[in-house]
mmCIF file of the N, C-alpha and C atoms, coordinates in Angstrom:
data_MODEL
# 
_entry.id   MODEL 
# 
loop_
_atom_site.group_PDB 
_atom_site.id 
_atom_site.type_symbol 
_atom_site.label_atom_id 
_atom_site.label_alt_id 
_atom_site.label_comp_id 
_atom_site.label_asym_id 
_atom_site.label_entity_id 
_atom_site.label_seq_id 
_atom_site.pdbx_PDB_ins_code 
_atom_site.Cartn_x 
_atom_site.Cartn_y 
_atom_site.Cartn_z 
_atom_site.occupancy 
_atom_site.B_iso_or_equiv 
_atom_site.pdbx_formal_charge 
_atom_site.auth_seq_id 
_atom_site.auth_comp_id 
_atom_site.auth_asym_id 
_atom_site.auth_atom_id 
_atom_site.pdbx_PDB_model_num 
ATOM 1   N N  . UNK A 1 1  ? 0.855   -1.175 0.000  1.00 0.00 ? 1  UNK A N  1 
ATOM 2   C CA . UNK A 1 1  ? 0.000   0.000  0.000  1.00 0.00 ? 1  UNK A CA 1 
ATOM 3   C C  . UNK A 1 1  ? 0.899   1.234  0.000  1.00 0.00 ? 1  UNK A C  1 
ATOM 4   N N  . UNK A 1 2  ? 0.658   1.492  -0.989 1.00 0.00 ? 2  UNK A N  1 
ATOM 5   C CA . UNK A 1 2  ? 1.500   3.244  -0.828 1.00 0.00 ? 2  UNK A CA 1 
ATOM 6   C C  . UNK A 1 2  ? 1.195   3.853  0.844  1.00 0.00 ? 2  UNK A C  1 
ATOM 7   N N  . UNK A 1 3  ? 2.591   4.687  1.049  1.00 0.00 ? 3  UNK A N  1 
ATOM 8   C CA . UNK A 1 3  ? 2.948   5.647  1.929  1.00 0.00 ? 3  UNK A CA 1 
ATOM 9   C C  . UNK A 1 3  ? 1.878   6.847  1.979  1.00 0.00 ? 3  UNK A C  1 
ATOM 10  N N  . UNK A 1 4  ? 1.380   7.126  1.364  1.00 0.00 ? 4  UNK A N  1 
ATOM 11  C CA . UNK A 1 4  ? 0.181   8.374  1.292  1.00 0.00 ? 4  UNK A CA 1 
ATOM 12  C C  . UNK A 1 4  ? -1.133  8.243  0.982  1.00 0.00 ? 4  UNK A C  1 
ATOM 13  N N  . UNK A 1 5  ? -1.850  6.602  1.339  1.00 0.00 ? 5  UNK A N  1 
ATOM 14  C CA . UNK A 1 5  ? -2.774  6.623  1.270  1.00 0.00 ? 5  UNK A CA 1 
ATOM 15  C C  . UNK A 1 5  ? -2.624  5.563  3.318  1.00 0.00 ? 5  UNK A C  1 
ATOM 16  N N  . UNK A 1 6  ? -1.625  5.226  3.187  1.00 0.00 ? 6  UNK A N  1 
ATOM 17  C CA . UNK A 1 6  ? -1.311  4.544  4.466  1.00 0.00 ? 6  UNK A CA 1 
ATOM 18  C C  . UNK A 1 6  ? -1.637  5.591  5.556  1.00 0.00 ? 6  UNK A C  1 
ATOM 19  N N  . UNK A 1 7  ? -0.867  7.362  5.219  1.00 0.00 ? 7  UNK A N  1 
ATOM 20  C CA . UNK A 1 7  ? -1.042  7.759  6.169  1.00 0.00 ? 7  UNK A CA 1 
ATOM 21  C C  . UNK A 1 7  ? -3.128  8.412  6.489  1.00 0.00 ? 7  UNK A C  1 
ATOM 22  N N  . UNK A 1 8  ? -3.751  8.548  5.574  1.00 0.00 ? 8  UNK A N  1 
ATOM 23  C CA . UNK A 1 8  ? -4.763  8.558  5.068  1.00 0.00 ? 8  UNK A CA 1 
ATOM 24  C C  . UNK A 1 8  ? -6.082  7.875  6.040  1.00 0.00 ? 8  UNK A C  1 
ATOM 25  N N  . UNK A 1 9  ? -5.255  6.531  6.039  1.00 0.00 ? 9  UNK A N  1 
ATOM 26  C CA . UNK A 1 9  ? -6.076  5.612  6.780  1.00 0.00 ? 9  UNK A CA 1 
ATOM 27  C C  . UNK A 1 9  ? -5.690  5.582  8.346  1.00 0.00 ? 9  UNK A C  1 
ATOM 28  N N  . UNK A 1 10 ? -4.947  5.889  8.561  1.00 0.00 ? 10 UNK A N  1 
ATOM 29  C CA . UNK A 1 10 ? -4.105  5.805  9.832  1.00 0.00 ? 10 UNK A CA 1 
ATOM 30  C C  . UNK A 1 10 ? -3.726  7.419  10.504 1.00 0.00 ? 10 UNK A C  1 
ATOM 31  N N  . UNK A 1 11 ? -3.497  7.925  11.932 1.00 0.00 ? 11 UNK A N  1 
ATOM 32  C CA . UNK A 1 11 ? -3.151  8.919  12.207 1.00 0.00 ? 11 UNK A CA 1 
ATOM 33  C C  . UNK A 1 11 ? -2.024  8.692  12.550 1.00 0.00 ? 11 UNK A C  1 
ATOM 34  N N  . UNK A 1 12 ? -1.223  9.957  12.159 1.00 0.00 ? 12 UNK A N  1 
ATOM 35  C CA . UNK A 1 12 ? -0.157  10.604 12.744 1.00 0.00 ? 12 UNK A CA 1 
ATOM 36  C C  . UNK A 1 12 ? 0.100   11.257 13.822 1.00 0.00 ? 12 UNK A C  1 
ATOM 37  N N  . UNK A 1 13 ? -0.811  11.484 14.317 1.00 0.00 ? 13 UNK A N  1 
ATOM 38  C CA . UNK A 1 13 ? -0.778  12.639 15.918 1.00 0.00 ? 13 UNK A CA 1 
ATOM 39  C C  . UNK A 1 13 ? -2.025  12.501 16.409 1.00 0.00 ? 13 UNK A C  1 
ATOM 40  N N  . UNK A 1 14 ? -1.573  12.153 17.943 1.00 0.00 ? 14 UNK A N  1 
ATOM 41  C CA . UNK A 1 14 ? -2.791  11.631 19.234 1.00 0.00 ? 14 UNK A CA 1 
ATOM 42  C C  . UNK A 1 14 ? -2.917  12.718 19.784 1.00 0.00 ? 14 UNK A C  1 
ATOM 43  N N  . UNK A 1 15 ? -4.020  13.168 20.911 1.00 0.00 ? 15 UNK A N  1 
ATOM 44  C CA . UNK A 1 15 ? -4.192  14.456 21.805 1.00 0.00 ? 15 UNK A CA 1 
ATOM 45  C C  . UNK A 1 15 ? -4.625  13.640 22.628 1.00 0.00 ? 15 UNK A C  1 
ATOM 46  N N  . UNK A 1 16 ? -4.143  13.616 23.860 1.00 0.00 ? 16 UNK A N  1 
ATOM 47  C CA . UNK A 1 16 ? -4.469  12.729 25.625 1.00 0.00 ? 16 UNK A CA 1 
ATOM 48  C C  . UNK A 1 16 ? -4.492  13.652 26.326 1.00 0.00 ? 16 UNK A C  1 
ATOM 49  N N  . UNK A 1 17 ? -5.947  14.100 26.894 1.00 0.00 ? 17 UNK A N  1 
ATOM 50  C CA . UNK A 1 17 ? -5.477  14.582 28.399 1.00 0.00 ? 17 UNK A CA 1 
ATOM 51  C C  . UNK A 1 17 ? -5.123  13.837 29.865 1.00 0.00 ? 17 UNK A C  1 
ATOM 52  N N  . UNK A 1 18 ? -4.430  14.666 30.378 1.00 0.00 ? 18 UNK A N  1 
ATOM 53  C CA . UNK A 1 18 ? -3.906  13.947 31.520 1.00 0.00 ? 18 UNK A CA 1 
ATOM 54  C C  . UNK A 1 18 ? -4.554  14.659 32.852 1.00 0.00 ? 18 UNK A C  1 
ATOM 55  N N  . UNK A 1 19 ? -4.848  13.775 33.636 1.00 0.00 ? 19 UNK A N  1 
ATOM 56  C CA . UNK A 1 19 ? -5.540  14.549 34.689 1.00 0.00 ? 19 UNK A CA 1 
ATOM 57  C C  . UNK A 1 19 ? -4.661  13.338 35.735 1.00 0.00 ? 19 UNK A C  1 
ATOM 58  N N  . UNK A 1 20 ? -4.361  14.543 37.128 1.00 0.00 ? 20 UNK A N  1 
ATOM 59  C CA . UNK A 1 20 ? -3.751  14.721 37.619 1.00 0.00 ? 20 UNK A CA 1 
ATOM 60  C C  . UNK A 1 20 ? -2.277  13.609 37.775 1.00 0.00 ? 20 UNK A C  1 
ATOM 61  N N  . UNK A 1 21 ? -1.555  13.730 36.056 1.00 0.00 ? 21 UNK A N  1 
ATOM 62  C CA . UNK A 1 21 ? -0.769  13.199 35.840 1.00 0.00 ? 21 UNK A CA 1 
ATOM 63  C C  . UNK A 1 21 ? -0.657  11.990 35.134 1.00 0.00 ? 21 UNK A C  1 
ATOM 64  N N  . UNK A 1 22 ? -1.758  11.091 35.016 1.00 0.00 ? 22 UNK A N  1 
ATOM 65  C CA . UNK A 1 22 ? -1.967  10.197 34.313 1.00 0.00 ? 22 UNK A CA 1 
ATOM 66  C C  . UNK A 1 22 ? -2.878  10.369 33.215 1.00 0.00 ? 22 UNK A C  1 
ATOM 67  N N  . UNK A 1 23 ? -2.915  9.535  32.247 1.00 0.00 ? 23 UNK A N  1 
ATOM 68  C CA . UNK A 1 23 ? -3.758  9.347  31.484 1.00 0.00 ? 23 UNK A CA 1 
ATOM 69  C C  . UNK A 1 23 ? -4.982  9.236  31.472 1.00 0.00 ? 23 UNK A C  1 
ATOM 70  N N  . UNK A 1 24 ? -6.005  10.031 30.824 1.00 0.00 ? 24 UNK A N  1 
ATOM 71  C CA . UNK A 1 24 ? -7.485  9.925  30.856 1.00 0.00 ? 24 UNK A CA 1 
ATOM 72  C C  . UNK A 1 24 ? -8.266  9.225  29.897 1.00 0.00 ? 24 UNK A C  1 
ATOM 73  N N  . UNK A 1 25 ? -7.713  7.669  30.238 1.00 0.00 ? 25 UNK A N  1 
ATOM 74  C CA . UNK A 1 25 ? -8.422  7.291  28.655 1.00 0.00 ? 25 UNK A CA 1 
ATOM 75  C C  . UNK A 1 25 ? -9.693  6.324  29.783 1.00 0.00 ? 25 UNK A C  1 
ATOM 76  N N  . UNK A 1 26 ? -10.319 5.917  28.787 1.00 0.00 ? 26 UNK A N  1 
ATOM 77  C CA . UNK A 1 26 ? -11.457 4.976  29.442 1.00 0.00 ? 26 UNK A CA 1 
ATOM 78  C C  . UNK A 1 26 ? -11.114 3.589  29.431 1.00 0.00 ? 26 UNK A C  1 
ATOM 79  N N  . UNK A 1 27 ? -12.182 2.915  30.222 1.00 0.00 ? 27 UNK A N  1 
ATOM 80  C CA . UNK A 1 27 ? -12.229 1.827  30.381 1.00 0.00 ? 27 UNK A CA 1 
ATOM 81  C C  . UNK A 1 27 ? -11.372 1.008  29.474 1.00 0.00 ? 27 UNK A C  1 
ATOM 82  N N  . UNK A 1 28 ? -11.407 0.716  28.249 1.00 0.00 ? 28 UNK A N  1 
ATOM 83  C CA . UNK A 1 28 ? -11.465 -0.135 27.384 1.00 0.00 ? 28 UNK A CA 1 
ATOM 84  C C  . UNK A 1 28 ? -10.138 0.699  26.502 1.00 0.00 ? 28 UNK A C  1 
ATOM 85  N N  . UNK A 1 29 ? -9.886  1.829  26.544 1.00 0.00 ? 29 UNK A N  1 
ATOM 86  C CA . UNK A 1 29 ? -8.975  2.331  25.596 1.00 0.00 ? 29 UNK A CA 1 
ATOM 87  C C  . UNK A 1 29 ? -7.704  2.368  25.702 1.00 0.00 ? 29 UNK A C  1 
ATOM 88  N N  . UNK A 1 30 ? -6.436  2.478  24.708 1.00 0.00 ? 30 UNK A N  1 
ATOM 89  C CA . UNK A 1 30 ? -5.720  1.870  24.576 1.00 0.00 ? 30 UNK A CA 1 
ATOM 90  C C  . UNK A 1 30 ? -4.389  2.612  23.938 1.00 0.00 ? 30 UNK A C  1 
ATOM 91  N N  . UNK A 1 31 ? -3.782  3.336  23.577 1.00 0.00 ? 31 UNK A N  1 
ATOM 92  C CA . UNK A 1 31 ? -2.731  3.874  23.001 1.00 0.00 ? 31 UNK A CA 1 
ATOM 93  C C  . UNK A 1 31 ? -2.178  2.708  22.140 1.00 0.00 ? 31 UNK A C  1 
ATOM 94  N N  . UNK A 1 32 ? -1.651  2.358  20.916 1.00 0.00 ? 32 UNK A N  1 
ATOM 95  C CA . UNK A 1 32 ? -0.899  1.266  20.048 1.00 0.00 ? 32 UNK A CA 1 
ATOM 96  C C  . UNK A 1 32 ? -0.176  2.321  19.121 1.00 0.00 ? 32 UNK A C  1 
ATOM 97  N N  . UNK A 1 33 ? 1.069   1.847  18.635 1.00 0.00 ? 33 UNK A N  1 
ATOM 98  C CA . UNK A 1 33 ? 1.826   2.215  17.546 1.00 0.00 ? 33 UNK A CA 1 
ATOM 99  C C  . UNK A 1 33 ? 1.883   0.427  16.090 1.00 0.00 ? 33 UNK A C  1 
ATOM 100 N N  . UNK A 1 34 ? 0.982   1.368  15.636 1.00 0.00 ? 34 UNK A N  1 
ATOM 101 C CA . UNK A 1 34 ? 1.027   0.291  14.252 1.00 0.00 ? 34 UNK A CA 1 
ATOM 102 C C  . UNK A 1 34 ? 2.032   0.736  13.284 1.00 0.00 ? 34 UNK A C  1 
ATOM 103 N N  . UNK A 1 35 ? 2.552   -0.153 13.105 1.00 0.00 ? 35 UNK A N  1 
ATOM 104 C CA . UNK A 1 35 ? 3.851   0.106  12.111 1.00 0.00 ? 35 UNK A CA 1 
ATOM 105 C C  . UNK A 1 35 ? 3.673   -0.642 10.304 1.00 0.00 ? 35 UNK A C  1 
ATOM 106 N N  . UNK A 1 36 ? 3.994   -0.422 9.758  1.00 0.00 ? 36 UNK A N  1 
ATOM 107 C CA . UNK A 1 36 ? 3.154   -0.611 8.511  1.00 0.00 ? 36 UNK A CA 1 
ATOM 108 C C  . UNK A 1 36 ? 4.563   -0.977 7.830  1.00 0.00 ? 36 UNK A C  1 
ATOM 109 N N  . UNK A 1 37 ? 5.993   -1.261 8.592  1.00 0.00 ? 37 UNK A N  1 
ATOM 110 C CA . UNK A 1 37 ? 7.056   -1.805 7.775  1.00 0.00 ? 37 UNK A CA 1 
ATOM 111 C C  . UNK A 1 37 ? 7.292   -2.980 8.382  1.00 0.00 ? 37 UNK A C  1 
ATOM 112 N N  . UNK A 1 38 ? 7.644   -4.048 7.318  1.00 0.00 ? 38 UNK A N  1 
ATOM 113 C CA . UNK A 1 38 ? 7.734   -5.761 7.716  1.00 0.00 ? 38 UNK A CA 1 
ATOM 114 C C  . UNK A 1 38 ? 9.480   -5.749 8.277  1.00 0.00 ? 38 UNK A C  1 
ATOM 115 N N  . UNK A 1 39 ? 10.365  -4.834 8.224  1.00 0.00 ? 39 UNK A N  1 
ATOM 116 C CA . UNK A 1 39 ? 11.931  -4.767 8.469  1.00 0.00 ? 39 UNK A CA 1 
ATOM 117 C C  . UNK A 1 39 ? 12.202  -4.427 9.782  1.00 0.00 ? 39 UNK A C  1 
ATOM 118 N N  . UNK A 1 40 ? 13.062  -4.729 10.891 1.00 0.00 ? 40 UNK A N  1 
ATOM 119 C CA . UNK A 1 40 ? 13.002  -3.918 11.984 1.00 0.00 ? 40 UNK A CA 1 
ATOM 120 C C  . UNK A 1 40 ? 14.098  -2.691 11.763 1.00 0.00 ? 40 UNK A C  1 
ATOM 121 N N  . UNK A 1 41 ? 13.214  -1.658 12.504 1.00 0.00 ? 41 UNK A N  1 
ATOM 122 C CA . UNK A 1 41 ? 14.319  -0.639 12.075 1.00 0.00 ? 41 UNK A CA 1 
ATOM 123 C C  . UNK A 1 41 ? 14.125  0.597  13.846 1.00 0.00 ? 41 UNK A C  1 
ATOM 124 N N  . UNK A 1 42 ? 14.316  1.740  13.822 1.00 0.00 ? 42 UNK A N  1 
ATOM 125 C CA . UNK A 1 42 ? 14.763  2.258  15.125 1.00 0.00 ? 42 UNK A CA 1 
ATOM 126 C C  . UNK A 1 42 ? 13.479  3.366  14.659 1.00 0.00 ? 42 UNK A C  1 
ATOM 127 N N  . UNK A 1 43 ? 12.895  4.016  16.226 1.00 0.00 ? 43 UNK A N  1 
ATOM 128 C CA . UNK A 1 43 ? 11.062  4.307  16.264 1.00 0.00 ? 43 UNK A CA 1 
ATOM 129 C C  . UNK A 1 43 ? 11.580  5.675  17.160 1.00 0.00 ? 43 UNK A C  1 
ATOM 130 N N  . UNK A 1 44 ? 11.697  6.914  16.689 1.00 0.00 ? 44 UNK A N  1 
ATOM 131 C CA . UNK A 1 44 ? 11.489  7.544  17.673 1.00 0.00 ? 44 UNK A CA 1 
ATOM 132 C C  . UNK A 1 44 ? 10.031  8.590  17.744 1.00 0.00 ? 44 UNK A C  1 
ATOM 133 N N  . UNK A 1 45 ? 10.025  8.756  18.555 1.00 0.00 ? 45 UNK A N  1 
ATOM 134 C CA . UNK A 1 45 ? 8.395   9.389  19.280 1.00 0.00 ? 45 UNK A CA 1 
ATOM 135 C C  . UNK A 1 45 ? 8.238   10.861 20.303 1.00 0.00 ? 45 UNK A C  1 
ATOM 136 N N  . UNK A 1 46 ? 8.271   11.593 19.487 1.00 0.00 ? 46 UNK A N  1 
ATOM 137 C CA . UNK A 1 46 ? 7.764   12.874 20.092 1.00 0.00 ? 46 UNK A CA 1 
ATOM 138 C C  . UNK A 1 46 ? 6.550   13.113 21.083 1.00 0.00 ? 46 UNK A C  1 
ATOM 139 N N  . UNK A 1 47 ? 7.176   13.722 22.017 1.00 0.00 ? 47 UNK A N  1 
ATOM 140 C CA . UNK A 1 47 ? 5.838   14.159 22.833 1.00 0.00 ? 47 UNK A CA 1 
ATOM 141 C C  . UNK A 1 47 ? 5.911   15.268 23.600 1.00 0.00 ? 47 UNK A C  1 
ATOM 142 N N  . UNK A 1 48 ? 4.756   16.186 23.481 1.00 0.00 ? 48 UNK A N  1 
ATOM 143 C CA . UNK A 1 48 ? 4.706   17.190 23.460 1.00 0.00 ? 48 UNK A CA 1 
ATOM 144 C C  . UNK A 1 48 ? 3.824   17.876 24.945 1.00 0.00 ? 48 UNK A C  1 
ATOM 145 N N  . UNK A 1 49 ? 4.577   18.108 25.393 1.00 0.00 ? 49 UNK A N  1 
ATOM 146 C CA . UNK A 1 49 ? 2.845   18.531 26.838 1.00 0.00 ? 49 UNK A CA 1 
ATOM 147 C C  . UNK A 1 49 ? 2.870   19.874 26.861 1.00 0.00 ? 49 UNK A C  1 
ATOM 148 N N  . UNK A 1 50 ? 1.255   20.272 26.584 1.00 0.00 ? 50 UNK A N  1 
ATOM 149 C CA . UNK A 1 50 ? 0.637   21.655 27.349 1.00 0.00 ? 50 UNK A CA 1 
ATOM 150 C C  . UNK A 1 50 ? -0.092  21.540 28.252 1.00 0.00 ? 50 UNK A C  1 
ATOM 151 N N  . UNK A 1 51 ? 0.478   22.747 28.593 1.00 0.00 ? 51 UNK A N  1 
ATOM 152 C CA . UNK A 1 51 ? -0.991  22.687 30.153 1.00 0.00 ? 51 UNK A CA 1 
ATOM 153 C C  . UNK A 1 51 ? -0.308  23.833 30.832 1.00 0.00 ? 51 UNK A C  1 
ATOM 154 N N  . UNK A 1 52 ? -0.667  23.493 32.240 1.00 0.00 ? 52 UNK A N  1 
ATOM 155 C CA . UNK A 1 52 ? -0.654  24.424 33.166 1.00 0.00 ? 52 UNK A CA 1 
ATOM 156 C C  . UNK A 1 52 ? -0.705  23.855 34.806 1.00 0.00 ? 52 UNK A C  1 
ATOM 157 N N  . UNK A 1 53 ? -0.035  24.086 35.961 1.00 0.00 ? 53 UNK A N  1 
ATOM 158 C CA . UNK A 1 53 ? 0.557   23.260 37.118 1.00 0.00 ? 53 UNK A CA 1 
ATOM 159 C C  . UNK A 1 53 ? -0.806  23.647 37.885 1.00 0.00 ? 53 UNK A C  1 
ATOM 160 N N  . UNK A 1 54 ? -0.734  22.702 38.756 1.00 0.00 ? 54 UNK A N  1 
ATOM 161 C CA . UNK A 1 54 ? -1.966  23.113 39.521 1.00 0.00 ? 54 UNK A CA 1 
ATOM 162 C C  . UNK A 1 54 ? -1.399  23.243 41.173 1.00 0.00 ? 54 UNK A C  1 
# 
């Protein structure tokens, strides 16, 4: 599958809020990195936090 219909189907960038430091996902939900190459190769991962201290 081409590279530009891959990204198409798939996202590039998550938004999580975090309340009071952890993750606010629900019950059942899940964060995954799907990788769409059969070769092993090296993954790096940006992450970004806004907010404000309480």
């Amino acid at each position: 599958m081409p590279a530009h219909l891959r990204t198409a189907l798939t996202q590039v960038s998550l938004s999580v809020p975090l309340v009071d430091g952890a993750l606010a996902l629900g019950t059942w939900q899940g964060i995954y990195l799907f990788e769409h190459r059969a070769r092993p190769h090296h993954r790096q991962i940006a992450l970004h936090l806004i907010g404000e201290r309480r």
